[in-house]
C-alpha positions in Angstrom: 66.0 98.0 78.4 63.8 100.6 79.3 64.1 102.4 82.8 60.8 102.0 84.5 61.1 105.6 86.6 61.5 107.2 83.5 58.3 105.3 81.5 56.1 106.3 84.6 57.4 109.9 84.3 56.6 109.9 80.6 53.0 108.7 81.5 52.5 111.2 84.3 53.3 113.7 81.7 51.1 112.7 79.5 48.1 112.6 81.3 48.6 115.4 82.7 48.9 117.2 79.3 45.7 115.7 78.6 43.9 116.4 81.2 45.6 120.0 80.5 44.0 120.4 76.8 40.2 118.5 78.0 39.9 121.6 80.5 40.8 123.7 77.5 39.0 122.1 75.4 36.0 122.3 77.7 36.4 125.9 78.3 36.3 126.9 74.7 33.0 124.6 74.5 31.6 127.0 77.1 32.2 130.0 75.0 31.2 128.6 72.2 27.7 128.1 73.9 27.4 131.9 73.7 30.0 133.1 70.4 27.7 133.9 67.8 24.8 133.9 69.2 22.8 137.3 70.2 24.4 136.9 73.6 27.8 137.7 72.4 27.7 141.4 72.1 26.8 141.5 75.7 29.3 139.0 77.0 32.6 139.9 75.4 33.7 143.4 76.8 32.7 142.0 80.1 35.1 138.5 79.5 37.2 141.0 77.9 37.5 143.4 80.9 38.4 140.7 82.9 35.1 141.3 85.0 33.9 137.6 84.0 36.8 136.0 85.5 36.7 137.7 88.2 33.4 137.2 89.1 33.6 133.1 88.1 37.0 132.7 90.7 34.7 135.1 93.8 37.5 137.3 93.7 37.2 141.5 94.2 37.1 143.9 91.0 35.7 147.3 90.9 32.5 147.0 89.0 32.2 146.8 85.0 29.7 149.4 85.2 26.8 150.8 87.8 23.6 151.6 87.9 22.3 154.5 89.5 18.6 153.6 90.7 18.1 157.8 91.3 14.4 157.0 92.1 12.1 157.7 94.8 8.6 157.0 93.6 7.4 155.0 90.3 3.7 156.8 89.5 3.1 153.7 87.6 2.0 150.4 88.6 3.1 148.1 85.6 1.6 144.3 86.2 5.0 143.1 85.7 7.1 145.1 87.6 8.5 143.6 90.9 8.6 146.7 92.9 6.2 147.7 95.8 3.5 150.2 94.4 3.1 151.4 97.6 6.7 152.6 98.7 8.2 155.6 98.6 11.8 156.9 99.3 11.8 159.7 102.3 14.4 161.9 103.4 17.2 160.2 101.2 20.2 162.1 100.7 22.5 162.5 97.3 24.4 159.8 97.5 24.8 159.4 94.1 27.1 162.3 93.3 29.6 160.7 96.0 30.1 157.7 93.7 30.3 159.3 90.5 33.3 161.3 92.5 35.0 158.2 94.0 34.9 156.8 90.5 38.7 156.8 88.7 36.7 158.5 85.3 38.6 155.4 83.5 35.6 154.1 81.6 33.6 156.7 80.6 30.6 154.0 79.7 30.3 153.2 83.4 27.4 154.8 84.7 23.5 154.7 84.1 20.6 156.2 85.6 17.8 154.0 85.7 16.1 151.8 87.9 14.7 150.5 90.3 11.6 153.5 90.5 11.3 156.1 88.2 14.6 158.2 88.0 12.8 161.7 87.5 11.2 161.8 90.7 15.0 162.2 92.2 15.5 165.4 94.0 19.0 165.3 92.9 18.6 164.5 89.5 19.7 167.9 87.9 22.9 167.5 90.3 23.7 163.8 89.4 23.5 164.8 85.5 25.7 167.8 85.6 28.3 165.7 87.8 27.9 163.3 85.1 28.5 165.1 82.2 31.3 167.4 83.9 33.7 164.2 84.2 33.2 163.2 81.1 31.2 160.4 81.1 29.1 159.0 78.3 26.0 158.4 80.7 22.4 156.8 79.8 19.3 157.1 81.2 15.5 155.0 81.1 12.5 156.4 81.7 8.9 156.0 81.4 8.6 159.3 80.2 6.1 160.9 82.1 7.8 163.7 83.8 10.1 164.5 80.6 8.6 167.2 80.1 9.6 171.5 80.0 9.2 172.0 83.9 11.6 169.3 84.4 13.9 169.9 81.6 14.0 173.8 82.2 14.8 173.1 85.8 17.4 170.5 85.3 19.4 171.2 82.0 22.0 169.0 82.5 19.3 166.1 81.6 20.0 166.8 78.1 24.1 166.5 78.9 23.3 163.0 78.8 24.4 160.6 75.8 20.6 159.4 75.2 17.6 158.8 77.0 15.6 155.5 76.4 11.9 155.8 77.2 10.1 152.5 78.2 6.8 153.1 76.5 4.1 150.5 77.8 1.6 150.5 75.1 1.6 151.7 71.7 -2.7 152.4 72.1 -4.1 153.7 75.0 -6.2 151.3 76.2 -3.2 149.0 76.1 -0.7 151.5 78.1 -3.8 151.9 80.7 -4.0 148.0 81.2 -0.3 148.0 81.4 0.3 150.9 83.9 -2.8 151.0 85.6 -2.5 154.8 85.0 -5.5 156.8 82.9 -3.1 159.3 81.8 0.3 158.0 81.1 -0.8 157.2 77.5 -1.7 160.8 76.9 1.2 162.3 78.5 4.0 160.4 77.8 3.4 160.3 74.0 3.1 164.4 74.1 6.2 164.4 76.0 8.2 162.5 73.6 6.5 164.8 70.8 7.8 168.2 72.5 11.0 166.7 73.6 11.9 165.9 69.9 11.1 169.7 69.1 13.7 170.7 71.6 16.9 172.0 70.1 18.9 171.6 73.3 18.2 168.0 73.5 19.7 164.5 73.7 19.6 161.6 71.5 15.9 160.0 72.1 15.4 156.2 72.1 12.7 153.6 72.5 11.7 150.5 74.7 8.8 148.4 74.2 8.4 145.0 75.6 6.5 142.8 73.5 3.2 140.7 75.9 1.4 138.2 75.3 -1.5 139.3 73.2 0.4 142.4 71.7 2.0 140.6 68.6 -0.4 141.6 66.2 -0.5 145.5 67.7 3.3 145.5 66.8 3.3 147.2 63.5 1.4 149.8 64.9 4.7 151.2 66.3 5.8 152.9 63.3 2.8 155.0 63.4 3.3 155.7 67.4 7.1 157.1 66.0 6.4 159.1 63.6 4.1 160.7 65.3 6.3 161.8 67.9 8.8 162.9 65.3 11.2 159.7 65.3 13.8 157.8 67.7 16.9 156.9 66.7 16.6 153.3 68.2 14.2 151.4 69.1 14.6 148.4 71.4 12.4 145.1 71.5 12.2 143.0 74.4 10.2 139.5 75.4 9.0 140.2 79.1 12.2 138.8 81.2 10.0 138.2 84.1 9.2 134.8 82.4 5.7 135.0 83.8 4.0 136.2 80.7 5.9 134.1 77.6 4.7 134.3 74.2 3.8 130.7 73.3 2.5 131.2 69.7 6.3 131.2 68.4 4.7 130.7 65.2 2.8 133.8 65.0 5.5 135.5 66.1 8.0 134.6 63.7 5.9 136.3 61.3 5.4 139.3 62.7 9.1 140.0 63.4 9.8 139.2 60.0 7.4 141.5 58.8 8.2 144.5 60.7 11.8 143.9 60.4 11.5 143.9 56.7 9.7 147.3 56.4 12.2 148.9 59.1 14.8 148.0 56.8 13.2 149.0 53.9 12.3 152.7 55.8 15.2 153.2 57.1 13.9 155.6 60.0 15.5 153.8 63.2 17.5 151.1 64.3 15.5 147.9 66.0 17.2 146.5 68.4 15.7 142.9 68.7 17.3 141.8 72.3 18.8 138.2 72.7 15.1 136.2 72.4 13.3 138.1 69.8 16.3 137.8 67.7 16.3 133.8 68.1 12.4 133.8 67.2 12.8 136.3 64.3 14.9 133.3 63.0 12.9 130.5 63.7 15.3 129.3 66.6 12.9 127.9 69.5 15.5 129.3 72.0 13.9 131.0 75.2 15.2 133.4 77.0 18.5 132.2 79.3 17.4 131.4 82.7 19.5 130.3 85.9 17.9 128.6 88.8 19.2 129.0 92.1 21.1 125.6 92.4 23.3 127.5 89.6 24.1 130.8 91.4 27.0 131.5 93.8 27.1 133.2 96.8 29.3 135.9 95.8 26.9 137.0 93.5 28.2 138.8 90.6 29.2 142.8 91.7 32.4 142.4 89.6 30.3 142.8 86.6 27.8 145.3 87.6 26.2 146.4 90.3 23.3 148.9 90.9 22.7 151.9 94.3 19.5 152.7 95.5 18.6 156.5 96.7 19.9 154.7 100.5 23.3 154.0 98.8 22.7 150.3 99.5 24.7 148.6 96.7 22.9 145.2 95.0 24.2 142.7 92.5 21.1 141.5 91.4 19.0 144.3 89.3 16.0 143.8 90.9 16.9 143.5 94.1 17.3 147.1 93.9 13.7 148.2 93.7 13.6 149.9 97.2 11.0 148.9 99.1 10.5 145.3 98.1 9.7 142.5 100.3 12.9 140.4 100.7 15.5 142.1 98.8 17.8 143.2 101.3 18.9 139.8 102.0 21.2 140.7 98.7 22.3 143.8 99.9 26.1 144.3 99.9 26.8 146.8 101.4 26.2 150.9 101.8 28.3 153.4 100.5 26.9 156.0 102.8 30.4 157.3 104.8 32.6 155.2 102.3 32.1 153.8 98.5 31.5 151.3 96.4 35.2 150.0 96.4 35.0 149.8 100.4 32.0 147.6 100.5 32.4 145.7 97.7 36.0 144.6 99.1 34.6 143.0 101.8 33.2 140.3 99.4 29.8 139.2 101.5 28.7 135.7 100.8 25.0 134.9 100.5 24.1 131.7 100.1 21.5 131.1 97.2 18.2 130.1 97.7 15.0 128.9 95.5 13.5 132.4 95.4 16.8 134.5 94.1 16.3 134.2 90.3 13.3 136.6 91.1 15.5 139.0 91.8 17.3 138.6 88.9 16.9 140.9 85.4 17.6 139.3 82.0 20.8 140.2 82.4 21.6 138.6 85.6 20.4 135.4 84.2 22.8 135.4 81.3 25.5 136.3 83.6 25.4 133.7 86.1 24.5 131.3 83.4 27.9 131.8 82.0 30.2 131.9 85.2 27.7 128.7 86.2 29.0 126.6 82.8 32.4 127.9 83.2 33.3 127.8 87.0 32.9 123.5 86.2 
């Protein structure tokens, strides 16, 4: 006869181991969302740093990496930038070279300069270079180019200690930069710039961003000319606007022209493309947009685990574009200041702030695909 207490233990056990391998099981679907698609080479150091999980249980981790928003001023106005156009930084103090110090030097992939505004028009950006390069790490910066030129390169050497500098060009023609940047000149200078910098023997390894508008498809091929006659990049990065304000909706159309440009890039061999996570899926045929979280999905410990970003204020922000200095609303997501402590200080305090329907806008493309992944996992 069969004991009873016994049967019901076996049962409990059982289930249990069930409802042990579904969660499992569930939790390798989640990945599987992402593996093998063009988000996976962005999302498996971080899971494998342990950055992911941390972020997912709210739990403290020094950040994955940092940006360094070195800007005070942006002498563009791009029509899909979120910044202010108006505001400048005044009377900031170097509060960059403090972090880079208070950093353990363990990752030496940790830091970039970018932003935020542009990150030449920093005081202290000769200083936050050489502090850069004399611990070692492999540090990138993006720029729109305009100030790269002798006067700034002469004056700050270390520049060219860096391991490359991406340039954000925002128009292949000029009348196409103009509309873009709202700035007569910036086609004229930046392009002559890029032309001198490549003659330089002292300097870095050059790259290249161009996002891809609505109504710029066909102008794309036009891009090998722009690069060789500059004297050549060694990569050049495509990007769909992540704003989601100005999609491309002839997916069609575009297909085709991805396909053709990627052929002859690898037929010519000149530079490496760099197609992003969209561009990739619509160079295929795959009607995938761009991942997007909306603010039901988000948690209110954001997601400084993985990376955070420190204005020329020190204030410290999760999301990317919360760091443009100067915008309306975006120190609600402020987490802190390093100013008279550090990154590790703040971020240890672990401030919650609870989402609301206007956050995403805050959010780069990167942000999105973050908290789209710790949203289907943390179920």
């Amino acid at each position: 006869m069969a004991h009873p207490v016994r049967n019901r233990v076996i049962i409990i056990v059982v289930i249990v181991f069930m409802l042990f391998f579904l969660l499992c099981l569930i939790a390798l679907i989640m990945v599987m969302q992402f593996e093998g698609t063009p988000y996976w080479t962005t999302l498996k150091p971080i899971i494998e740093s342990g950055a992911m999980q941390a972020a997912i249980d709210g739990v403290y981790k020094y950040p994955h990496r940092i940006n360094l928003y070195t800007g005070i001023s942006c002498m563009f106005s791009c029509h899909f930038c979120n910044r202010n156009y108006d505001y400048v930084v005044k009377n900031s103090d170097n509060v960059f070279s403090q972090i880079i110090d208070q950093d353990n030097g363990l990752d030496k992939d940790r830091f970039g300069v970018t932003g935020g505004l542009e990150p030449l028009t920093s005081p202290y950006i000769g200083k936050i270079c050489e502090d850069l390069y004399k611990k070692g790490y492999r540090a990138r910066m993006v720029t729109n180019g305009f100030l790269l030129n002798d006067k700034m390169l002469s004056k700050n050497p270390y520049i060219n200690s860096l391991h490359h500098i991406r340039v954000s060009v925002y128009g292949i023609h000029e009348d196409e930069t103009e509309s873009t940047t709202k700035h007569a000149k910036a086609h004229r200078i930046v392009k002559q710039n890029l032309k001198d910098y490549n003659m330089r023997p002292d300097r870095t390894s050059l790259h290249l961003n161009y996002v891809l508008l609505p109504g710029r498809v066909d102008k794309l091929i036009d891009i090998f000319n722009y690069i060789e006659d500059i004297g050549g990049v060694e990569t050049l990065s495509l990007r769909e606007d992540h704003s989601f304000r100005y999609n491309i909706t002839d997916r069609k159309r575009l297909q085709d022209i991805l396909m053709q440009f990627d052929e002859r890039a690898k037929s010519e061999k000149r530079f490496i493309v760099d197609y992003g996570y969209g561009l990739q899926n619509a160079m295929c045929g795959i009607e995938s947009p761009i991942t997007e979280v909306f603010h039901h999905e988000l948690i209110p410990t954001q997601s400084p685990q993985v990376k955070v970003c420190v204005d020329p204020r020190g204030d410290i922000f999760s999301y990317m574009d919360a760091g443009f200095t100067g915008r309306p609303g975006h120190m609600r997501h402020c987490l802190g200041n390093v100013t008279g402590s550090s990154i590790e200080e703040q971020l240890k305090k672990m401030i919650r702030i609870e989402p609301e329907v206007d956050d995403p806008t805050f959010m780069d493309a990167f942000n999105h695909l973050i908290h789209k992944y710790i949203y289907l996992n943390s179920k």
